[in-house]
C-alpha positions in Angstrom: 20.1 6.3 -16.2 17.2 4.1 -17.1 15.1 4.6 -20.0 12.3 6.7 -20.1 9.8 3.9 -21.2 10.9 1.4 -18.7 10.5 3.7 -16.1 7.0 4.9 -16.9 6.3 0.9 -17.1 7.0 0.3 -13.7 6.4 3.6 -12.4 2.3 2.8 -13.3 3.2 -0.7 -12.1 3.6 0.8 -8.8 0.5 3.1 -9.4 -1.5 -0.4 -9.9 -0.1 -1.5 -6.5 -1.1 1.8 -4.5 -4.3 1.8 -6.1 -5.1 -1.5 -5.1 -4.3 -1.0 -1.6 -6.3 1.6 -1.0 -9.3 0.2 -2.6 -8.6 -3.1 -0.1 -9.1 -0.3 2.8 -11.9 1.9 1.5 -13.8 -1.7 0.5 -12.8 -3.9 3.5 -11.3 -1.5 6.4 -12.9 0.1 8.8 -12.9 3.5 7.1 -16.8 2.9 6.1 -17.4 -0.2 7.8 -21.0 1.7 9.1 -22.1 1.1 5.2 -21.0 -1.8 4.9 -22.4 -5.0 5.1 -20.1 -6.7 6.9 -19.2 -4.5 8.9 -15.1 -4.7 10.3 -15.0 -8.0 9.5 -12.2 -8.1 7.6 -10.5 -4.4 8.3 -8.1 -6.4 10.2 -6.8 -9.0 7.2 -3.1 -8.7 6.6 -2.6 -5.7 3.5 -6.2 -4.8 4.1 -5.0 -2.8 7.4 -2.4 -1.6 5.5 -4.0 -0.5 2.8 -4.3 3.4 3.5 -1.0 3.3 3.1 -1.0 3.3 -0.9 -2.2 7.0 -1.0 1.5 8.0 1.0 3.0 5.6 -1.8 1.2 7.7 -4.8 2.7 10.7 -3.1 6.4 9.0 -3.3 5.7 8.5 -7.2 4.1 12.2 -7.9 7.1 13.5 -6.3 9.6 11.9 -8.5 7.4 12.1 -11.8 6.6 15.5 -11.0 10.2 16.7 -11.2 10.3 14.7 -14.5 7.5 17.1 -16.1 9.1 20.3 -14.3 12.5 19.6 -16.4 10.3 19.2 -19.6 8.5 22.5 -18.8 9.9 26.5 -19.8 8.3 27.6 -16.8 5.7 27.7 -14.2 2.8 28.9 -16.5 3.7 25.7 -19.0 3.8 23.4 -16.0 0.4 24.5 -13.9 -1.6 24.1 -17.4 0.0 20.6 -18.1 -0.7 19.6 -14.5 -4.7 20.8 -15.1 -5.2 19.5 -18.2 -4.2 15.9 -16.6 -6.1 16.7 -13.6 -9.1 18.1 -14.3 -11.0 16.2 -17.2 -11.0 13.3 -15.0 -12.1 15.2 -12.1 -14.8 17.2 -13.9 -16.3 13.8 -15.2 -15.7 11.9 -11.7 -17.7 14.9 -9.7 -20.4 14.9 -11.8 -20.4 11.2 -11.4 -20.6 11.2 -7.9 -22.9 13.6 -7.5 -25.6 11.9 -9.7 -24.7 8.8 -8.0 -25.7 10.5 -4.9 -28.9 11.6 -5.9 -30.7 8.5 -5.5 -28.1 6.4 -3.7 -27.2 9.0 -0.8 -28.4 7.0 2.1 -25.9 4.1 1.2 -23.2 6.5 -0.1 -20.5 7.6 2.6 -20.9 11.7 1.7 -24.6 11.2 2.0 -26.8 13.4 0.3 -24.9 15.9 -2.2 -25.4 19.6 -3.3 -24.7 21.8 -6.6 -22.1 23.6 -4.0 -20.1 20.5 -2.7 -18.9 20.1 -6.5 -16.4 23.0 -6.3 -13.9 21.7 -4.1 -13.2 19.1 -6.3 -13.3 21.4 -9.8 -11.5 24.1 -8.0 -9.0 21.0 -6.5 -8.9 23.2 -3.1 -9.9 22.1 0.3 -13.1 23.0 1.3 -11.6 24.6 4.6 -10.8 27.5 2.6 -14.2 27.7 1.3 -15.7 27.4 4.5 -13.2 29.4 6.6 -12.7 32.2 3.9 -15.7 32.5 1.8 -18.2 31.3 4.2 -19.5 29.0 2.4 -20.9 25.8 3.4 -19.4 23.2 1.0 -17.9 19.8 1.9 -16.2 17.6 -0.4 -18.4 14.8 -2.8 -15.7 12.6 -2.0 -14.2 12.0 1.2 -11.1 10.5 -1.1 -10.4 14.1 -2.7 -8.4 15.2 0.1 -5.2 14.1 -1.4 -6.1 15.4 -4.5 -6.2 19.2 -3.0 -2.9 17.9 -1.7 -1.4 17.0 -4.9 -2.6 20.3 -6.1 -1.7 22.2 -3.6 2.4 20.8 -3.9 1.7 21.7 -7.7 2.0 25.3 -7.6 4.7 25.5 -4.4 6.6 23.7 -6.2 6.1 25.0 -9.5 6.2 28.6 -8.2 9.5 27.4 -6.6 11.3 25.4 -9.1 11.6 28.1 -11.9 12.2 30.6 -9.4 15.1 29.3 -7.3 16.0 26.2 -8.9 15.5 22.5 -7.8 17.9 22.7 -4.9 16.3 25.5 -3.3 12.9 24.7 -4.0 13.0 21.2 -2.5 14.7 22.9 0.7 12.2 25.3 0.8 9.5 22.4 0.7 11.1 20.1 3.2 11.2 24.0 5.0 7.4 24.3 5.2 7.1 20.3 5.9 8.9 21.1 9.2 7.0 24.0 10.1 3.7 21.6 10.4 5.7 19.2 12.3 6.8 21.9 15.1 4.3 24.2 15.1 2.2 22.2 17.4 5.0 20.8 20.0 6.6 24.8 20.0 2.4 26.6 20.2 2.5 23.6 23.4 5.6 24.2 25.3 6.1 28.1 24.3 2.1 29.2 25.3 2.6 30.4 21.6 -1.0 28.9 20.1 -2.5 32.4 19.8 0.0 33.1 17.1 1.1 29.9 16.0 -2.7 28.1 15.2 -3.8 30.2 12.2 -0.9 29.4 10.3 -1.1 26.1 11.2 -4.3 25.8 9.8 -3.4 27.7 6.9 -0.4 25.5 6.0 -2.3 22.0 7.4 -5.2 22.1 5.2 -2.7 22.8 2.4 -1.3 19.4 3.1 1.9 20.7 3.6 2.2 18.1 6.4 3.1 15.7 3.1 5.3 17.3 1.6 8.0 15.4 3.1 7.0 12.4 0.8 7.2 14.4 -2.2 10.4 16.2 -1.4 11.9 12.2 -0.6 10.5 10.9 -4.4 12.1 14.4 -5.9 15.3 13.1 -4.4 15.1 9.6 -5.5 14.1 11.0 -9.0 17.4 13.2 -9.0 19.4 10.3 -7.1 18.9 7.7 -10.5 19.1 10.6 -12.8 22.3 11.4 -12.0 23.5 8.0 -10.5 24.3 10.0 -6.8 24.0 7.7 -3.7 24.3 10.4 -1.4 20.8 12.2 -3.2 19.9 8.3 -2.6 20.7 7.6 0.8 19.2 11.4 1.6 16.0 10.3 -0.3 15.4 7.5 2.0 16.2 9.0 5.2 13.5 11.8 3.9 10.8 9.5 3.2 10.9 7.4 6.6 11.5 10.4 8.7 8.1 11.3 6.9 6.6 8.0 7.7 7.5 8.8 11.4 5.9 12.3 11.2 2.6 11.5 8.9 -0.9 11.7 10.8 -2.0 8.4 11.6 -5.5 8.3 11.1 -8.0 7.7 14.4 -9.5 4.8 13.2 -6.3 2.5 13.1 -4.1 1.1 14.7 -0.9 3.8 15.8 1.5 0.3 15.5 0.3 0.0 11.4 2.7 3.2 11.1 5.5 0.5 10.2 3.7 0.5 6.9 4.8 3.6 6.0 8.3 2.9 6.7 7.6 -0.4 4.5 5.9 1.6 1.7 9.4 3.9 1.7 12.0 0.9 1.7 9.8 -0.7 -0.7 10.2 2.6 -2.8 14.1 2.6 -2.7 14.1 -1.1 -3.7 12.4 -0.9 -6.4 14.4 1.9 -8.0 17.5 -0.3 -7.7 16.3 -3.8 -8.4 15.8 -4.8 -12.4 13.5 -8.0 -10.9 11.2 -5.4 -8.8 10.9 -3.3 -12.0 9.7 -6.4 -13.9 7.4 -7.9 -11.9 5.9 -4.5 -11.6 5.0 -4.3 -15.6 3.1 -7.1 -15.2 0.1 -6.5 -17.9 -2.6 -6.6 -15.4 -0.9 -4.2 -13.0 0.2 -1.9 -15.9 -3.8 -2.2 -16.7 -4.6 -1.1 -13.4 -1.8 1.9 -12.9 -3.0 3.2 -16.6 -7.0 3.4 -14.8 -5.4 4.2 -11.2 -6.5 8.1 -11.0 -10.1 7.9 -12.3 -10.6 4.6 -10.6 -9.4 6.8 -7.2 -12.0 9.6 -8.0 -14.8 6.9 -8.5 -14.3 3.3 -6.8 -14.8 5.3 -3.1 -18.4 7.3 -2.8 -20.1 5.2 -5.2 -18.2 2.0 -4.7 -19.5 1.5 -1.2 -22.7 2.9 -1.9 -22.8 0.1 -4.6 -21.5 -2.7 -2.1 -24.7 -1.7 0.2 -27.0 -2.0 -2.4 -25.8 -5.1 -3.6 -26.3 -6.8 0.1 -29.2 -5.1 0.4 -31.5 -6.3 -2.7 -29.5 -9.7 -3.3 -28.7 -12.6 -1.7 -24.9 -13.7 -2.3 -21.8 -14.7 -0.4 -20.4 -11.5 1.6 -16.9 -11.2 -0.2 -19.0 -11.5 -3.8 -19.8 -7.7 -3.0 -17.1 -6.2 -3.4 -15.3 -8.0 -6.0 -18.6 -7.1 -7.9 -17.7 -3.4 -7.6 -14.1 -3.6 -8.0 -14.6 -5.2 -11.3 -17.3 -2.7 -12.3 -15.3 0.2 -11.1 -12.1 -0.8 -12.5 -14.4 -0.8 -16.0 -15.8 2.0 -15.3 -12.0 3.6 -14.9 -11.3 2.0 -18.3 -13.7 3.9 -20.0 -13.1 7.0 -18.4 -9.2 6.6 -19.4 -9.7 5.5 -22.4 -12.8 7.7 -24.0 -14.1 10.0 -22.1 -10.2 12.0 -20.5 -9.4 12.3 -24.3 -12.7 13.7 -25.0 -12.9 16.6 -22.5 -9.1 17.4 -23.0 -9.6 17.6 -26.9 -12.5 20.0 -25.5 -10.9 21.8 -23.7 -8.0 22.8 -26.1 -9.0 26.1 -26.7 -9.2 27.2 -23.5 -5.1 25.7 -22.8 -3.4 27.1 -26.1 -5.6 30.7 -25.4 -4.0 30.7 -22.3 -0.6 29.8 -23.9 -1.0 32.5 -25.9 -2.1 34.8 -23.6 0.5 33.9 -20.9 3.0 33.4 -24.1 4.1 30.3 -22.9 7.2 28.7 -25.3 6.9 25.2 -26.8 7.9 22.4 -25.1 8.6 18.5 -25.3 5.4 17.7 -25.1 3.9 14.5 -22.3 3.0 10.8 -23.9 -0.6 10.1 -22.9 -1.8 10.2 -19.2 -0.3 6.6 -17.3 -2.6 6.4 -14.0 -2.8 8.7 -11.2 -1.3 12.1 -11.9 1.4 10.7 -14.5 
């Protein structure tokens, strides 16, 4: 097995990568090419129309790192506060970001004009379908990016509630289980006049995201696979992920043929867990820089990034590619600081509340984590 450091080197390495790619999309695709400047222009550069690929990679690496944590944790109580004192510091800092961004930005920004009640999806980390569908309230998220952040949460307790319950083998089965159910519930509901019945589970199970949960299962496996040197748990890894590349929801915007991206972003995956040259080219410094701001830089570069881009073409007069690179760098040192000073600041905060609910929950000691490393380390 390879050591722990080198692996969290080129583990945020990759994060660097993923982030990258989906800032090329959100920046240069033709996600929010009605804000920008230019338009399409350039949503159809090689790696640019690619690029929303990264977020399925990011789901590969919380899948394997996430089984890391779960083996450091005495149980599920241990692992859900670990997993929301990494989460939610960011998350509470990014919201209220974007929603003072959006105050006098909104007509530039993608979300448009934001309300006190759209910050609750995000500081609750669940989909604002449940809020809408349950609670009857009209919230929407600040951030069209937060969806896979409900998803990441949402494969947080499954899986926690799973793992110390029935054990890694079970649990994964079970979450490759309800993977499939999203897959065939629509084709069966279609061909067995069974939508009736079948739709408001569907929806129930959908907005969860566990439609993904196929990509986290396939990093779990590749986690276990180099853990314990198995090429079987290997070779199953692999045929998990790009049977989830051929099942993910291509979204409407792109092209259906870009789907080989996924299949790349899997192979890619499995390549780098094998090859000592991948690994070091991965821990470059600049992309270790960039995995080590990935998860802020995801809750902040999108809403006010473009929003930024627009104004920039708006009130200046500069070449049209000068733009962006503007707001990468600025959000990239924006990220920085949020990693750095201000994640540290609301977690020591927020102390109290974690070792009262240790207490409370009398939740044993554990190894505890190094420092965050990126997105969802």
């Amino acid at each position: 097995m390879h050591k722990g450091q080198e692996r969290i080197l080129y583990l945020d390495g990759l994060r660097g990568l993923a982030i990258l790619l989906v800032l090329a999309w959100h920046y240069l695709g033709p996600v929010y090419a009605m804000h920008l400047p230019y338009g399409g222009r350039f949503a159809y550069w090689p790696v640019v129309r690619q690029g929303w690929a990264g977020v399925n990679l990011f789901f590969l690496i919380s899948g394997y790192v996430i089984f890391m944590t779960l083996e450091r944790c005495t149980g599920f109580v241990d692992f859900m506060l670990r997993r929301w004192i990494r989460l939610f510091p960011a998350m509470l800092i990014g919201s209220v970001l974007i929603y003072c961004a959006a105050q006098p930005m909104a007509r530039w920004m993608p979300g448009g004009q934001a309300h006190a009640l759209d910050l609750m999806p995000g500081l609750t980390l669940v989909n604002p379908f449940y809020f809408i569908r349950y609670f009857g309230l009209n919230v929407r998220s600040l951030d069209g990016a937060f969806w896979s952040l409900y998803v990441e949460a949402a494969f947080y307790v499954v899986i926690g509630l799973l793992y110390f319950r029935i054990g890694w083998q079970r649990s994964l089965a079970a979450l490759i289980g309800l993977w499939i159910a999203v897959v065939m519930m629509p084709p069966l509901a279609h061909d067995y006049a069974l939508v009736p019945y079948l739709k408001p589970p569907y929806r129930f199970l959908k907005n969860l995201g566990c439609g993904y949960f196929g990509w986290f299962a396939s990093g779990a496996l590749f986690f276990k696979a180099r853990k314990d040197r198995d090429r079987g748990l290997f070779a199953l890894a692999l045929a998990m992920g790009l049977i989830a590349s051929l099942t993910t929801d291509i979204p409407d915007n792109i092209e259906k043929t870009t789907r080989i991206s996924l299949g790349l972003s899997v192979l890619f995956f499995a390549w780098v867990q094998q090859s000592a040259l991948a690994q070091r080219l991965l821990e470059a410094r600049w992309l270790l820089f960039v995995g080590f701001v990935s998860y802020p830089l995801y809750l902040v570069h999108s809403a006010i990034g473009v929003g930024l881009i627009a104004v920039l073409a708006r009130e200046t007069v500069m070449p049209v590619l000068l733009p962006p690179l503007l707001v990468t760098a600025a959000m990239m040192a924006l990220a920085w600081l949020l990693a750095r000073w201000a994640e540290p600041a609301v977690a020591r905060a927020l102390k109290p509340v974690t070792e009262g609910l240790r207490r409370l929950f009398r939740v044993k000691p554990a190894h505890r984590d190094g420092p965050p490393r990126g997105l969802l380390a």
